[in-house]
C-alpha positions as CSV (number, residue, x, y, z in Angstrom):
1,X,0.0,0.0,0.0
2,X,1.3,3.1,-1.1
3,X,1.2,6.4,1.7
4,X,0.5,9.6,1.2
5,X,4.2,10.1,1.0
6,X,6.8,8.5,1.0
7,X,9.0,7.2,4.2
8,X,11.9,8.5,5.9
9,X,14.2,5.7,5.1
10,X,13.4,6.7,1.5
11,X,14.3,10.4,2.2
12,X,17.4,9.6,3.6
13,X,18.2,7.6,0.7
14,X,16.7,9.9,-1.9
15,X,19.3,13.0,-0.6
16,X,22.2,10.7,-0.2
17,X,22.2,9.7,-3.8
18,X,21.4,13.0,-5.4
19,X,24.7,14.1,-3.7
20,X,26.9,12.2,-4.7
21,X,25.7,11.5,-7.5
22,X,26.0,15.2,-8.6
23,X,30.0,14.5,-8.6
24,X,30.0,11.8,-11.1
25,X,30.2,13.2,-14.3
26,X,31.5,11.2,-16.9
27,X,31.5,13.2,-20.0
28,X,33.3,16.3,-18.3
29,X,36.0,14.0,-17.1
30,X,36.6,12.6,-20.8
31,X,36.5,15.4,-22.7
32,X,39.5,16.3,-24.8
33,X,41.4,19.8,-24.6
34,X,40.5,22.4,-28.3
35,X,44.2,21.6,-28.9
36,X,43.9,18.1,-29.8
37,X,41.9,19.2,-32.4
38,X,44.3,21.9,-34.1
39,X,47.0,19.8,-33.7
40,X,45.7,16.8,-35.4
41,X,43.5,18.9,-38.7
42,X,47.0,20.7,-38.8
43,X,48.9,17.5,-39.3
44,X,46.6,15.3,-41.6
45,X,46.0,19.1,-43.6
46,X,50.4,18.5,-44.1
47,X,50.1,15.0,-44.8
48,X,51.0,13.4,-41.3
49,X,48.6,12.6,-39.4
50,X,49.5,11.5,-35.7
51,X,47.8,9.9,-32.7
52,X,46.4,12.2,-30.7
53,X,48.5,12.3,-26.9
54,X,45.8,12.3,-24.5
55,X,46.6,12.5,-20.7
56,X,43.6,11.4,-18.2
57,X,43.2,13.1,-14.8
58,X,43.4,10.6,-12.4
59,X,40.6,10.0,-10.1
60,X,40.0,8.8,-6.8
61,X,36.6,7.9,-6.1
62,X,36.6,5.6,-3.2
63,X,34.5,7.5,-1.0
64,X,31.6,8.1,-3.5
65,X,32.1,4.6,-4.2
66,X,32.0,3.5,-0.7
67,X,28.7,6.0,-0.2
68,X,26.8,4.2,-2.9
69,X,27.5,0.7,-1.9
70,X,26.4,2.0,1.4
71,X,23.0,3.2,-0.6
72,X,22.7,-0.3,-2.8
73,X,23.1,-2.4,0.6
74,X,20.4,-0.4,2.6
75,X,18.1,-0.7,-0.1
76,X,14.9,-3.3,-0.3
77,X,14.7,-3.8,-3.6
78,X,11.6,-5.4,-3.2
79,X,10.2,-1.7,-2.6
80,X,9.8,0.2,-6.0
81,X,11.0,3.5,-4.6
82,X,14.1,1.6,-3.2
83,X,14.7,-0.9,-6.2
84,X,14.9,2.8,-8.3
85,X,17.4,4.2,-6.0
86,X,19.3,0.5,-5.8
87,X,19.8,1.0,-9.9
88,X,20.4,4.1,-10.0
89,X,22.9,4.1,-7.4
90,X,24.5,1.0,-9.2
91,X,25.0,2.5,-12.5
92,X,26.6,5.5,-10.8
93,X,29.0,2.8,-9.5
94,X,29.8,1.7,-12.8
95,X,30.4,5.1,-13.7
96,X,32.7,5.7,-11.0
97,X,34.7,3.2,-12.3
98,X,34.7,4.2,-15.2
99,X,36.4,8.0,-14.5
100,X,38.8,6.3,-12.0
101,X,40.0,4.0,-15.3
102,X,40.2,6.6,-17.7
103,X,43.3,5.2,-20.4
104,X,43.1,1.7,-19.3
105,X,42.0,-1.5,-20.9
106,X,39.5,-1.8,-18.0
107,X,37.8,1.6,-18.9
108,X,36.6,-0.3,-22.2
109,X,34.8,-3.3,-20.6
110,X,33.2,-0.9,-18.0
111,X,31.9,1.1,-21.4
112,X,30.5,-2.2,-23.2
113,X,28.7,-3.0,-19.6
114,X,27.2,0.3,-18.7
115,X,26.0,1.5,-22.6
116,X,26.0,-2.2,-24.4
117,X,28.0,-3.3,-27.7
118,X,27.2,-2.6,-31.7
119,X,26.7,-6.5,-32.1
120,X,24.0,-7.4,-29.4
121,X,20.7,-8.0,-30.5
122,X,18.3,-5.1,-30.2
123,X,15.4,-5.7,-27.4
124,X,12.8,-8.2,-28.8
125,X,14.6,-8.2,-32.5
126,X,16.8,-10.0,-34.7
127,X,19.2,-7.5,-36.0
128,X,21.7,-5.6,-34.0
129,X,22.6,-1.5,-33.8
130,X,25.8,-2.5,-36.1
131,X,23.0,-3.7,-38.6
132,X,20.4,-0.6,-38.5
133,X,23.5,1.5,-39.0
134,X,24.6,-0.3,-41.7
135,X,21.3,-0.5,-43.5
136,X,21.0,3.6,-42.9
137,X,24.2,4.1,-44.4
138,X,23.8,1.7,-47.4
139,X,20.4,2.8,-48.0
140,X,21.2,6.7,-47.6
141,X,24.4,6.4,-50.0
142,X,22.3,6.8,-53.3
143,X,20.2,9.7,-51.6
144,X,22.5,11.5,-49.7
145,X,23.5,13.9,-53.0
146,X,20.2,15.0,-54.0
147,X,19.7,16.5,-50.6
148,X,23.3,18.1,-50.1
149,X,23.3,22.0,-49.5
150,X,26.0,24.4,-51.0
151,X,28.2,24.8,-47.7
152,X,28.5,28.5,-47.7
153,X,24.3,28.6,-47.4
154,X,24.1,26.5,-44.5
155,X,26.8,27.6,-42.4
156,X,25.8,29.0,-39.3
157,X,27.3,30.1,-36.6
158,X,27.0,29.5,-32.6
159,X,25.9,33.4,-32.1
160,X,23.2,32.6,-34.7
161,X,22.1,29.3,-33.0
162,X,22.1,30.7,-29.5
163,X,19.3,33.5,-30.7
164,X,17.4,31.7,-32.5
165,X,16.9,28.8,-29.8
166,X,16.2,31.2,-27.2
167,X,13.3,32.5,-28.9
168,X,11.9,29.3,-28.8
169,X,12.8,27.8,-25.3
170,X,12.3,31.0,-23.4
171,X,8.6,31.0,-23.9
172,X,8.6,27.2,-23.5
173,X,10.2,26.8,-20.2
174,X,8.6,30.2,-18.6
175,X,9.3,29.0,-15.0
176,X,12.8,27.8,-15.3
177,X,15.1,30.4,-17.1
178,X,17.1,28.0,-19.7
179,X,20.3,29.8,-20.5
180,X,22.0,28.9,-24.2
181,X,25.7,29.3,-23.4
182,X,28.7,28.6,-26.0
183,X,31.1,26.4,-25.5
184,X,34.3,25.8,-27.5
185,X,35.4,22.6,-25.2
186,X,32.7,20.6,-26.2
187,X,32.9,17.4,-28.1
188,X,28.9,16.9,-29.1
189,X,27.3,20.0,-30.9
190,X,25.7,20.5,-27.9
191,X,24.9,18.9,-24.6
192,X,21.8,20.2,-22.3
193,X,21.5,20.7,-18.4
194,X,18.7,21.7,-16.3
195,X,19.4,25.5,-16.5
196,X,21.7,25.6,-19.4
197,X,22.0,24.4,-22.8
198,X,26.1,24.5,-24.2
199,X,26.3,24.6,-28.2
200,X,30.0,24.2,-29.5
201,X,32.0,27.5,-30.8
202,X,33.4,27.5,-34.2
203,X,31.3,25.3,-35.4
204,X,29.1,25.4,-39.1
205,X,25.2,24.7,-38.3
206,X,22.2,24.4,-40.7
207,X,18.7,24.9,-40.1
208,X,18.0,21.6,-39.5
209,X,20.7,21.5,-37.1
210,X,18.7,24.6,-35.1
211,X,15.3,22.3,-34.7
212,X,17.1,19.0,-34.1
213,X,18.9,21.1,-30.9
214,X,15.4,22.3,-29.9
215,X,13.6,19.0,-29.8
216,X,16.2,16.5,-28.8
217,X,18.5,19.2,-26.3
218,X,15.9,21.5,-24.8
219,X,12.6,19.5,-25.0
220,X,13.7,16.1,-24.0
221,X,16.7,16.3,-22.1
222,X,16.3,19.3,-20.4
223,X,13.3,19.2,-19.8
224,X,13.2,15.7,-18.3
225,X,16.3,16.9,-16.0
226,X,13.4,20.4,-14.9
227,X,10.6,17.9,-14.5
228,X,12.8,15.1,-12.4
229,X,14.7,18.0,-10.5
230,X,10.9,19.3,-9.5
231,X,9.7,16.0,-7.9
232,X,9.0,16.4,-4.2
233,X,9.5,12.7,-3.0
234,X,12.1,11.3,-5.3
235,X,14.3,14.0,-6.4
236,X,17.0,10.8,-7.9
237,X,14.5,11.5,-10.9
238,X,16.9,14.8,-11.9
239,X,19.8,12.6,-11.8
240,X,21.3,11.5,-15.2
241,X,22.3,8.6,-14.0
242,X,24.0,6.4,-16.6
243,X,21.6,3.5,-16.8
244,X,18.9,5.8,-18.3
245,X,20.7,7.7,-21.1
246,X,20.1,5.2,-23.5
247,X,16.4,5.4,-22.9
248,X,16.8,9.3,-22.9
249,X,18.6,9.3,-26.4
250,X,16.1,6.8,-27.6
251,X,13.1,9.4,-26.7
252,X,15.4,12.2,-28.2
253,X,16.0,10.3,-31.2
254,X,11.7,9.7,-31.6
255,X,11.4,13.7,-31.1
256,X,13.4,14.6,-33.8
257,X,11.9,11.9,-36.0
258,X,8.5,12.7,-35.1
259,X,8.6,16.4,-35.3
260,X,10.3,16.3,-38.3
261,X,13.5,17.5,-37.3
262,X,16.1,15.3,-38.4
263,X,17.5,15.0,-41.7
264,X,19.7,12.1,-43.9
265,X,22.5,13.4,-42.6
266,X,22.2,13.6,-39.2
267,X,20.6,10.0,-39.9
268,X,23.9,8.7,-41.5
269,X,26.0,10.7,-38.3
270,X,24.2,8.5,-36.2
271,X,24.4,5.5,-38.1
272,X,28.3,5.8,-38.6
273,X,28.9,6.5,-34.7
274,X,27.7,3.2,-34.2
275,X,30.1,1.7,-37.2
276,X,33.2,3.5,-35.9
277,X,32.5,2.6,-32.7
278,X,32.8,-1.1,-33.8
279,X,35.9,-0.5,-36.3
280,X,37.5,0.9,-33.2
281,X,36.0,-2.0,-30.4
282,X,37.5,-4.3,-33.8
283,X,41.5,-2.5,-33.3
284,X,40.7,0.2,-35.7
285,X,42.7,3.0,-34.3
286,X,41.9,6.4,-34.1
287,X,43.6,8.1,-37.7
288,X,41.3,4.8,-39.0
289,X,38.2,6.0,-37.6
290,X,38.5,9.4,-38.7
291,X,39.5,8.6,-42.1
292,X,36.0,6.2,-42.3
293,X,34.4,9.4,-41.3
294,X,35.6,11.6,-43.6
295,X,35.0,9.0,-46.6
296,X,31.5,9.1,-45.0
297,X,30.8,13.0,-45.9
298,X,32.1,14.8,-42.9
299,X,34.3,17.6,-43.1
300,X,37.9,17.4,-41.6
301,X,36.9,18.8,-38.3
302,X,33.4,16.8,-37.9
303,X,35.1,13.7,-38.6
304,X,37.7,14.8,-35.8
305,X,34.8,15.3,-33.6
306,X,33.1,12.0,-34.5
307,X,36.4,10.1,-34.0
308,X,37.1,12.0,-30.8
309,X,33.3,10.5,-29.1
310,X,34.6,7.4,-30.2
311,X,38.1,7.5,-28.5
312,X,37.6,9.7,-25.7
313,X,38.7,8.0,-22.5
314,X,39.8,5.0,-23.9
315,X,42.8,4.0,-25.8
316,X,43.4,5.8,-29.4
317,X,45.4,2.1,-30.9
318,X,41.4,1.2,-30.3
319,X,39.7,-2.2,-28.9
320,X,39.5,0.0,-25.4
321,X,37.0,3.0,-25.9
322,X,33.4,4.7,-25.3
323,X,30.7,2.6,-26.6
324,X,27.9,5.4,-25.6
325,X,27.1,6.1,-29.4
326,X,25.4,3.1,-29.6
327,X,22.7,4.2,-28.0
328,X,20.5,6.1,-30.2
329,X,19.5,3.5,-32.3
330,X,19.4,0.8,-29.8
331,X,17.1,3.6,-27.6
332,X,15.3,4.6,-30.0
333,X,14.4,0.6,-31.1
334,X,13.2,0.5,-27.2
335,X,11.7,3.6,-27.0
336,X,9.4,3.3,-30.4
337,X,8.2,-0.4,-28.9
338,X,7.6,1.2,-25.2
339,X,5.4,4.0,-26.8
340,X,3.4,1.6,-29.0
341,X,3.0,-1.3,-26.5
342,X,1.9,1.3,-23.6
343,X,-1.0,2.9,-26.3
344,X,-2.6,-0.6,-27.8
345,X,-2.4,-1.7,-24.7
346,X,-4.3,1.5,-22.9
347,X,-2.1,2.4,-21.0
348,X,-2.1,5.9,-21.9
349,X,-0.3,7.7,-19.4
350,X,2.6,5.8,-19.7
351,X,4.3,7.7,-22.6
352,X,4.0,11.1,-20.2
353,X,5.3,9.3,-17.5
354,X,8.2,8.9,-19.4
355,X,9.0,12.8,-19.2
356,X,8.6,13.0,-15.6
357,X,12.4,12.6,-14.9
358,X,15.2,10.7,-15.8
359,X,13.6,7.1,-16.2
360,X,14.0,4.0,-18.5
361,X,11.5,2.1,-20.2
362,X,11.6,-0.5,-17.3
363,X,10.5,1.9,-15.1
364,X,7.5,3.1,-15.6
365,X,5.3,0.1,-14.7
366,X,6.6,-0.3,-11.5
367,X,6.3,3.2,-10.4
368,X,2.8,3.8,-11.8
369,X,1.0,3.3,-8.8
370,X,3.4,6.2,-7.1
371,X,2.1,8.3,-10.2
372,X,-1.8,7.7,-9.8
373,X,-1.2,8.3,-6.0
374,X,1.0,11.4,-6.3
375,X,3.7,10.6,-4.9
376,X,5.5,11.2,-7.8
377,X,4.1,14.0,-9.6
378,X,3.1,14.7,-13.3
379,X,5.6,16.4,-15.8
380,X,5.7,20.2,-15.2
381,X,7.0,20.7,-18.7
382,X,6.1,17.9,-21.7
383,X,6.7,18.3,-25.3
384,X,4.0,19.1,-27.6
385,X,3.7,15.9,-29.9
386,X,3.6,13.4,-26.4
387,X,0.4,15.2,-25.5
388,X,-1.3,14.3,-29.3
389,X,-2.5,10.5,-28.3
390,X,-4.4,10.2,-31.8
391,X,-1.4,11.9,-33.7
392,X,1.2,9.4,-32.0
393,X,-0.7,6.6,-32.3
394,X,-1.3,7.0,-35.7
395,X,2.5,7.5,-36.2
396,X,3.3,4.5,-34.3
397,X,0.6,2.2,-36.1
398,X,1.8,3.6,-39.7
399,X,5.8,2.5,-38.9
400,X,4.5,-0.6,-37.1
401,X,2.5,-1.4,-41.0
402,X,5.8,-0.5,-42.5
403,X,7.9,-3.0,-40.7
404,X,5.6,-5.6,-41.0
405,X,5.2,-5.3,-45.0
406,X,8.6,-5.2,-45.2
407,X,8.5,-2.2,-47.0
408,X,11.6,-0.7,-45.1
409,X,14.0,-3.4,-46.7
410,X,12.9,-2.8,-50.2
């Protein structure tokens, strides 16, 4: 039986894990220095390209560690509330680990456990995120030219993007100022936080780029971090806690799709992340990777980029390095099934559920009952399409007819 809140022991737990788990951060503590960059575009520009030399802090995190086992043992996982926080506090483990091998052959392993492998099967399929990646690339190749823009029309620049994303999120999120802030440190084209939302410097965007940011940055994982941050009795739920960001790419990924945001070539950017992760995982080194990516379209300095996710943290020979690009496909494969299982199945309050915090799929049924009781509260902020049932269903029901034809393999 669920109370009208929820117990002390759950508190307790509740703060002790939303602080430390504010001082893991793993993709601060990979990132690479703007110098790699110039270093390497200026060598492979002369015709010698080199390894990039990447030097790791080193991190001790034994006493976050020790604090989360602490939280894992104290835990009944046969309580929802406290199985949640048991999960969550595990993957933060992982994480740990993973920052305190940063440059090791262990950091690799750690990788493959926490965000999966290219090969695995997808969740209730045959084919793997290697194989989707490699059908979008094959299938994109013949397309890819009748959609290219001349360069000098779509180039622009942070400045631009930061205006013209405010004028959309400003109004959006009228109770939680979202700042847009430019960052030239930052490996992704942008990466989004509760109260601010950092877009690479020096960096050519298109339109296209502009509502990608805005559905997949501001209104998914932003505003999931708002909602989860605003939850009285289980703040965890503004934690972005390792085990859910392949979920929270998956929804991002569906956004974009959905709201007609993405394009074939952020299609086939996704799609070769996953191959170069495997080229790498397969002792492709780093000069390898970057050389697939620039035969794949990408300018000198995105392929750098795209090599860099790849590479960052582990070891640039390859076989030890960041599987996390994986997960858009492999989300999004879990994401689209969630959505249409939760609406034939009438359980329509399941695909807002998923926006109020940082959740996976998993989770949702077994905190319902905290949802319909309120002790975990409705989203404060949820993104338009979500809130269309008959629009999404129909969505869902048109791409289910498409597999099932096998009109996609055509």
């Amino acid at each position: 039986m669920i109370k009208s809140k929820v117990s002390e022991k759950v508190q307790r737990l509740d703060s002790a894990l939303v602080d430390v788990g504010k001082s893991i951060k793993i993709l601060s503590d990979l990132s690479w220095e703007p110098k790699h960059h110039n270093k390497f575009i200026t060598d492979f520009e002369k015709g010698n390209p080199k390894l990039p030399e990447v030097d790791y802090p080193k991190k001790d995190l034994s006493t976050e560690k020790t604090t989360l086992q602490n939280i894992i043992a104290e835990c009944d996982t046969n309580h929802p509330l406290e199985d949640f926080i048991s999960q969550t506090a595990t993957s933060y483990y992982l994480g740990a680990q993973l920052i305190e091998n940063l440059g090791k052959p262990a950091f690799g392993d750690i990788s493959k456990q926490i965000y999966g492998e290219p090969r695995t099967l997808l969740a209730s399929t045959k084919i793997s995120a290697l194989d989707a990646a490699n059908h979008f690339i094959n299938v994109t190749s013949s397309l890819i030219k009748s959609c290219q823009t001349d360069e000098a029309a779509v180039c622009l620049m942070a400045e631009h993007v930061k205006e013209e994303m405010e004028s959309v999120i400003k109004p959006f999120f009228a109770k939680h100022p979202v700042e847009i802030v430019i960052d030239e440190k930052l490996v992704s084209k942008a990466a989004a936080g509760a109260t601010k939302i950092r877009i690479r410097n020096f960096t050519c965007f298109s339109q296209a780029d502009i509502r990608q940011l805005i559905e997949h940055e501001a209104f998914v994982h932003t505003l999931t971090l708002i909602n989860g941050r605003n939850q009285p009795n289980l703040r965890t739920l503004g934690l972005g806690a390792p085990r859910t960001t392949s979920t929270q790419e998956g929804i991002a990924l569906f956004a974009e799709l959905i709201t007609n945001s993405i394009d074939l070539g952020r299609l086939r950017r996704i799609a070769a992340r996953v191959r170069g992760v495997d080229m790498a995982l397969s002792g492709a080194n780093f000069i390898e990777v970057f050389k697939f990516f620039l035969e794949n379209g990408q300018s000198e300095s995105e392929s750098f980029f795209s090599a860099m996710r790849v590479f960052r943290g582990g070891d640039v020979n390859g076989r030890h390095v960041f599987t996390k690009d994986i997960v858009y496909l492999q989300g999004f494969v879990e994401v689209h099934k969630f959505l249409e299982t939760s609406l034939s199945h009438d359980r329509h309050k399941y695909p807002t559920y998923l926006f109020a915090g940082r959740l996976t799929c998993a989770d949702i049924p077994l905190l319902e009952d905290f949802f319909e009781k309120s002790i975990l509260t409705q989203p404060m902020y949820a993104p338009r399409w979500i809130k269309n049932k008959n629009a999404l269903l129909a969505f869902l029901v048109y791409s289910r007819f498409v597999n099932e034809l096998g009109l996609s393999h055509s």
